[in-house]
C-alpha positions as CSV (number, residue, x, y, z in Angstrom):
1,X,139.8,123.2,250.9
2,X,141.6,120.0,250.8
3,X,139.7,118.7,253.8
4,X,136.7,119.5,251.6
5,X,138.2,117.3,248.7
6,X,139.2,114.7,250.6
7,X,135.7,114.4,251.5
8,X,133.8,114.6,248.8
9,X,136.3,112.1,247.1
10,X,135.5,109.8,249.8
11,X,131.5,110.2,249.4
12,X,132.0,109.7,246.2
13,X,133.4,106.4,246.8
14,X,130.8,105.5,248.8
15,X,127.8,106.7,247.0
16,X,129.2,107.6,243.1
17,X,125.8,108.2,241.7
18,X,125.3,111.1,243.7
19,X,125.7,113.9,241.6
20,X,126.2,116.5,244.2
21,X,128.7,115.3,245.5
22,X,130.9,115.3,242.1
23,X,129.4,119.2,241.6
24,X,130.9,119.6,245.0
25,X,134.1,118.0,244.2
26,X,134.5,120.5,241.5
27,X,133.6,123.5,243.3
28,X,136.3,122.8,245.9
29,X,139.1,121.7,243.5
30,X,138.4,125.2,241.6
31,X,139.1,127.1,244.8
32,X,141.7,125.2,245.1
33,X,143.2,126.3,241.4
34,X,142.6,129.7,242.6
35,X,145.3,129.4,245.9
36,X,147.8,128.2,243.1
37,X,150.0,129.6,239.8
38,X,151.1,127.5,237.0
39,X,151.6,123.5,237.3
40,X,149.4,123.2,240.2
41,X,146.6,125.3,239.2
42,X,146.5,123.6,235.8
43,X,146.5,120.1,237.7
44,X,143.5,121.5,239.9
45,X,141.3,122.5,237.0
46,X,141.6,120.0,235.2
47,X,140.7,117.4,238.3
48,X,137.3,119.7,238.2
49,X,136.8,119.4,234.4
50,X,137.0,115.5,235.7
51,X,134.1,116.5,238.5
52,X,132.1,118.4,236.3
53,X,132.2,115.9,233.6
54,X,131.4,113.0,235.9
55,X,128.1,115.0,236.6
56,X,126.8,116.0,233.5
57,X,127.0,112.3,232.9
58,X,125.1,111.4,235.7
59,X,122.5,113.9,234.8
60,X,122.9,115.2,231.0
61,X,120.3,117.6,231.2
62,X,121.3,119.3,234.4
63,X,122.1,123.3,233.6
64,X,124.2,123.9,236.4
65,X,126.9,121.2,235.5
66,X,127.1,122.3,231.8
67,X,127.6,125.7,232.8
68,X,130.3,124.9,235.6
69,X,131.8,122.5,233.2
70,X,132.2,125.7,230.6
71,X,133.7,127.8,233.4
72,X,136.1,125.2,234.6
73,X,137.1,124.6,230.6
74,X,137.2,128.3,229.8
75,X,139.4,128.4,233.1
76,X,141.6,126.1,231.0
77,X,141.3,128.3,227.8
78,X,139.1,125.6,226.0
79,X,136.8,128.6,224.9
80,X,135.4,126.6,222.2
81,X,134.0,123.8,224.4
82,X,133.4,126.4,227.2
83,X,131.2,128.1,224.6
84,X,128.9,124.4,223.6
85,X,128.8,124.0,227.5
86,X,127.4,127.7,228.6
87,X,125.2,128.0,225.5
88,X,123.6,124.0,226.8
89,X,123.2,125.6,230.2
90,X,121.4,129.0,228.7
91,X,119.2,126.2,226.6
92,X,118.7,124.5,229.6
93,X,117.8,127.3,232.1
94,X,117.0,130.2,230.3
95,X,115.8,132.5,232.8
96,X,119.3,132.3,234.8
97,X,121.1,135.8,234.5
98,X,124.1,134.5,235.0
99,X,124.2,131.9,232.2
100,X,123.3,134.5,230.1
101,X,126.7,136.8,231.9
102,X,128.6,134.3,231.2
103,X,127.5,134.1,227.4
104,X,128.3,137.0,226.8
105,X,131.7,137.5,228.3
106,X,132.4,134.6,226.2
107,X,131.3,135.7,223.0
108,X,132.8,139.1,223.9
109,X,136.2,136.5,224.1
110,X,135.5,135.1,220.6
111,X,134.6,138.7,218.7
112,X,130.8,138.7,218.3
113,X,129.8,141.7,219.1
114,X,126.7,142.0,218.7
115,X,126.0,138.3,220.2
116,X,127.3,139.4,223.2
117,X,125.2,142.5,223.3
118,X,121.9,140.9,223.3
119,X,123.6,138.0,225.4
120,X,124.7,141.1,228.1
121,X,121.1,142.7,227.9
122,X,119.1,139.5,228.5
123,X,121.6,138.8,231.5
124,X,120.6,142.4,232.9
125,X,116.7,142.0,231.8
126,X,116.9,138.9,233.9
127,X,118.0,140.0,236.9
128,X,117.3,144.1,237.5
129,X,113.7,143.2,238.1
130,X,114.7,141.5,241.3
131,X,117.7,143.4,242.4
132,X,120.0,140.5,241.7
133,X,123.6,141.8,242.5
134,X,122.9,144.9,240.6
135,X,126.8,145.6,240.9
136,X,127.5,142.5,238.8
137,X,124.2,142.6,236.4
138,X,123.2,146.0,236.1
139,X,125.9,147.6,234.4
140,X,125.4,145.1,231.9
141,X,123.2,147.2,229.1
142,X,124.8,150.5,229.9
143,X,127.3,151.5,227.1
144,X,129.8,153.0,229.6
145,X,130.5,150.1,231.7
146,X,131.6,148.3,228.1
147,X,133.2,151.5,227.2
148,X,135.6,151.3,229.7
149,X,136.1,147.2,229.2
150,X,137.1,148.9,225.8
151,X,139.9,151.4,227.0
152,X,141.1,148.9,229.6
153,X,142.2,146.0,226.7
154,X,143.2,148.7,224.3
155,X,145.7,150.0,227.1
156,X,146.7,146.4,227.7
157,X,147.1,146.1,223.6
158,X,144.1,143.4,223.6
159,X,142.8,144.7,220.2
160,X,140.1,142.4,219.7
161,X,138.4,142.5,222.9
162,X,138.9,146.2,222.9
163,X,137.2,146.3,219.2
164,X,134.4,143.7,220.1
165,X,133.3,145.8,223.7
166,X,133.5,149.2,221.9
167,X,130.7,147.4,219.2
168,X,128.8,146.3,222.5
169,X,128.6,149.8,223.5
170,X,127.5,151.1,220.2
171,X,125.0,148.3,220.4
172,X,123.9,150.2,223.2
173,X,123.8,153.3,221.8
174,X,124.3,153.8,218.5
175,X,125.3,157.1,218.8
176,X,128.1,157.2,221.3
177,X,131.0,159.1,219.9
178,X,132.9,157.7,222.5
179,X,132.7,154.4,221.4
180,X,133.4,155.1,218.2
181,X,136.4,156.6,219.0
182,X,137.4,153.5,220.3
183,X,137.1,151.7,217.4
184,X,139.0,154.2,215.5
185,X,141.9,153.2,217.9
186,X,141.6,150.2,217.3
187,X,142.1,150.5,213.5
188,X,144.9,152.7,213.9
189,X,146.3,149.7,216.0
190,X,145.6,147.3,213.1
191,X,147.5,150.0,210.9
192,X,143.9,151.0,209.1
193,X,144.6,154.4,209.1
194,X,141.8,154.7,206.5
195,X,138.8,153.3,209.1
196,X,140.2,155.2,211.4
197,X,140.1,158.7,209.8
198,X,136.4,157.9,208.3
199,X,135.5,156.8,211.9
200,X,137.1,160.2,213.0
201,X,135.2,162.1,210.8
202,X,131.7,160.5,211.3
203,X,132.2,161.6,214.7
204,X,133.3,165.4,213.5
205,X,130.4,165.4,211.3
């Protein structure tokens, strides 16, 4: 990897208007942030927010920068700017699955439910009809894959992702008591014991 930097640093020296060498820049300097912990990794992706930025100049139109650019920032925890950069790329390209994913995991971040539903569904409409890495895109509309996303932050005490995939599984299916008992965990973790016992009884009823 830092063969590969050196590199592209150099051709980018040589030729900066090239903007696949930049792109390549930041693909290498990403790997790199993910051989490292702490200082260095933060010093890594911010050198490919640099890259990816430099790109996007070059070509401001271009999908696949934005969209690298937002995973490199979200990388960083800039979620905000992440989610301008991924929603430009989705714009951009609109037929790419994976722009779409990506969407939705970050809206799933930020709480929107129901965004992230239709972001989720569009991601697996996209890509089932072609077989495109049905283990990363197909569970994507099914209500147990995000049921489990669900149990998995509630164990880890991550209420509001835990909240937000349950209400992607209910957007699912509206009718999954599973789901909905879910979400009365999550009140009772929020000290709503009130939502939680009407949740509780819906799903009696």
């Amino acid at each position: 990897v830092d063969d590969a930097i050196g590199s592209y640093r150099h051709a980018i020296r040589q030729a900066p208007w090239r903007v696949g060498y930049h792109r390549r820049l930041g693909e290498s300097l990403l790997q790199r942030a993910w051989q490292h912990q702490g200082y260095e990794r933060r010093v890594a992706l911010a050198e490919a927010v640099e890259a990816y930025q430099r790109a996007l100049s070059l070509v401001p139109n271009d999908a696949w920068s934005a969209h690298a650019l937002g995973e490199a920032l979200k990388a960083m925890g800039d979620i905000e700017e992440a989610d301008r950069l991924i929603n430009q790329a989705v714009m951009l390209d609109p037929r790419n699955p994976l722009y779409w994913k990506h969407r939705g995991e970050l809206l799933l971040v930020r709480g929107d439910g129901p965004a992230a539903a239709r972001a989720f569904r569009r991601a697996a409409e996209l890509a089932k009809p072609y077989g495109f890495f049905p283990s990363i895109f197909g569970p994507l509309d099914d209500p147990e894959h995000f049921l489990d996303v669900g149990e998995s932050a509630l164990l880890l005490g991550r209420l509001t992702p835990a909240q937000t995939a349950f209400t992607i599984a209910l957007q699912f299916d509206p009718a999954h008591s599973g789901a909905r008992v879910g979400l009365a965990l999550c009140a009772l973790g929020r000290g709503d014991a009130e939502t939680a016992r009407q949740l509780m009884v819906a799903i009696h009823e």
